[in-house]
N, C-alpha and C positions, 0 to 999 in steps of 0.2 A: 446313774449306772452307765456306764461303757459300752460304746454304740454295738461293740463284739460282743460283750455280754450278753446285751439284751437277745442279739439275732440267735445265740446260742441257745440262752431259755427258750425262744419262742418254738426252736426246731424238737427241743427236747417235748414242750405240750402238744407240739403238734404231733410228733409220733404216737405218745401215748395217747391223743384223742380221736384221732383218725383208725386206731385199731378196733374202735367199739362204736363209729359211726356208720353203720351200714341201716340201711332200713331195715326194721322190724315190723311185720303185722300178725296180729293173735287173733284167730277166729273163734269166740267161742261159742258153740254150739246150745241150741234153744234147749231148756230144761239142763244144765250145766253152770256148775259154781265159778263165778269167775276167778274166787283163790282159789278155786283147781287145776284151774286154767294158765295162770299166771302164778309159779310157785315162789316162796321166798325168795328165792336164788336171781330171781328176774324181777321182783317184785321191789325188791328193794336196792340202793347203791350199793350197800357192803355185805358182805356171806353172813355177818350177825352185826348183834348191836354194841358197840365198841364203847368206852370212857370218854367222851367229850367233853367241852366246857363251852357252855355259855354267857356271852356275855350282854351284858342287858345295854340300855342307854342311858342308865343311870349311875354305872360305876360300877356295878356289881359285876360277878358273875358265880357261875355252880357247875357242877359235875354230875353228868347223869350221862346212864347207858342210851345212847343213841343211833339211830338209823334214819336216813331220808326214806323215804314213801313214795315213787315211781307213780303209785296209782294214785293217791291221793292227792300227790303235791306238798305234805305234812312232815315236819321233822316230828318223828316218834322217839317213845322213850318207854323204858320199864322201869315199871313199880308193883313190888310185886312180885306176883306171877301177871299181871296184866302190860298190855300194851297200849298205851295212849298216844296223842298226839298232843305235842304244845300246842296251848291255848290260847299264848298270848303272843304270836308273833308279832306285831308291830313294837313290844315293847323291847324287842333285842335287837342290837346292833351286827354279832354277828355268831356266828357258831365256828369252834376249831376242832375236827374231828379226824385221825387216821390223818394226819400232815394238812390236811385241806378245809381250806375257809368258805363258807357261805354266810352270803349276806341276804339278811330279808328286803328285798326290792322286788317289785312284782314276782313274788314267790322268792324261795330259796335258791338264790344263784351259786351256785357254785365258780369259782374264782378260779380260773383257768391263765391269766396274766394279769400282773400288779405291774405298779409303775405310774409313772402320769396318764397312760392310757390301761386301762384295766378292762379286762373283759369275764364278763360271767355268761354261764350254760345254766338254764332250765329244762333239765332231761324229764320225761315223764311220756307217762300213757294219755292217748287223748282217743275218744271214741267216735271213730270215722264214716263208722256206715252200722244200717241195720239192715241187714237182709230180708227181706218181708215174702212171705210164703205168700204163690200165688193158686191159683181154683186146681192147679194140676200137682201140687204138694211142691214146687219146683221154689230154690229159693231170686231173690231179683232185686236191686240194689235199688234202697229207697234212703235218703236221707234224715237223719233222725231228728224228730222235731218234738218226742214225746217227752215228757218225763218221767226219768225213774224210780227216783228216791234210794235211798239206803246208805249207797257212799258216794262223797261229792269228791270229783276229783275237777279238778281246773275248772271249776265253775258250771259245769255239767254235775246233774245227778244219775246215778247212774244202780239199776237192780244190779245185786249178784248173780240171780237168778234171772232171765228172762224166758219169756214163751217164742222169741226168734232170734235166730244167731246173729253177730254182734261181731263187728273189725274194731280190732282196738288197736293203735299207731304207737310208735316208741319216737317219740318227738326229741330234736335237739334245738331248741332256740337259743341262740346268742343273743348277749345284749353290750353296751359298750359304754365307760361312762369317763369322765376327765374330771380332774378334783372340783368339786363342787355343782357337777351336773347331775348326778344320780343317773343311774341306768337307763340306758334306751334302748329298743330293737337297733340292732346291728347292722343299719343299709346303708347304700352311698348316701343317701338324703341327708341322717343325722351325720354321717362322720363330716358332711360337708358343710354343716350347722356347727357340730364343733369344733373347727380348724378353716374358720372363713378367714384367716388371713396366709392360707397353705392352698387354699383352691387348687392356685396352677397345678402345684407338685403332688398332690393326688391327683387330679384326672391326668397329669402324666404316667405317672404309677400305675391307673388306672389301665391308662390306653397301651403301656408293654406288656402289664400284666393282668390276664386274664383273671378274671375275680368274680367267681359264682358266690353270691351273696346268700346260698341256702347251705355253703358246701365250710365246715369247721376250718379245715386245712386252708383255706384259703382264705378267709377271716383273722386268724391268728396270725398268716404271713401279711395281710394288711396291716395288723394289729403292730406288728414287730416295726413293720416302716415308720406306722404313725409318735412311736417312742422315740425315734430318733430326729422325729421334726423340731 
């Protein structure tokens, strides 16, 4: 691809990704449903469950009403009247749904740039704090170490219901991968692991441009330099 092209794709995801990165936190309150809490609309990537396909790593693929899962981390599907989750993600290679590709590598990434450098988003809820009532009914920020069962969302389980109120985070993790390394977190460390014969000219890159390693917008414009290496 065209070094102009590339920097033009990248300016166009970075618009659209930068409009829905702001921090979110959902506090839900003690004796409260968390999907009351967090409604479809916020709960899931798309307003409903749209005709996707998937495709396996065996050759195949199928068509089923689909939705990503914010809180569980789960591509869902209807059948039915019910809502599931695939079952077997390790066995697909990737999903195409509403224009946009995810690939299963630690969780469902979503595919933000293609190219020899390709970068994926792992958007979802992660649960940050549990507020723990103290002797004067007052609540006070204790870090959560209990478990909860019911639904597992990133590796955490987690009540719908609990007996103390609950921060729950709307997380964006990049990951970053080059043909045949599979996804990695997204820091100077790996890109400097993938491109060890480019060193110089990323910590040049580097050192004019300021590059918050937590911040979309400026990962993707890293992202766009490193396609034209």
């Amino acid at each position: 691809m065209h070094k102009n092209h590339v920097l033009v794709l990248a300016f166009l995801l970075i618009c659209g990704c930068c409009a829905a990165q702001k921090k979110v936190f959902v506090t839900v309150k003690a004796g409260t449903r968390l999907l009351d809490v967090v409604p479809f609309a916020e709960r899931y990537r798309y307003p409903a469950f749209i005709t996707g396909k998937v495709y396996y790593k065996s050759g195949t693929f199928s068509d089923a009403k689909l939705n990503y899962n914010l809180l569980s981390g789960d591509m869902d599907y209807l059948q039915a009247a019910d809502t599931l989750a695939i079952a077997n993600p390790a066995d697909i290679r990737m999903i195409v749904l509403a224009g946009d590709t995810f690939f299963v590598d630690k969780g469902y990434l979503e595919l933000m740039m293609d190219g020899k450098v390709q970068v994926g988003l792992k958007n979802f809820y992660q649960l940050k704090d549990v507020l723990k009532k103290d002797s004067y009914g007052s609540a006070s920020s204790a870090f959560a170490t209990e478990s909860y069962g019911s639904l597992q969302t990133q590796g955490q389980a987690v009540k719908l219901i609990s007996s103390e109120d609950r921060v729950f985070e709307k997380v964006y993790k990049y990951y970053i991968a080059t043909p045949g390394s599979g996804f990695m977190v997204f820091n100077k460390k790996k890109v400097l692991q993938l491109f060890p014969q480019q060193e110089a000219e990323i910590k040049d890159y580097l050192k004019k441009n300021k590059t918050d390693f937590d911040s979309g917008e400026d990962l993707l414009r890293l992202a766009a330099f490193l396609q034209t290496l």
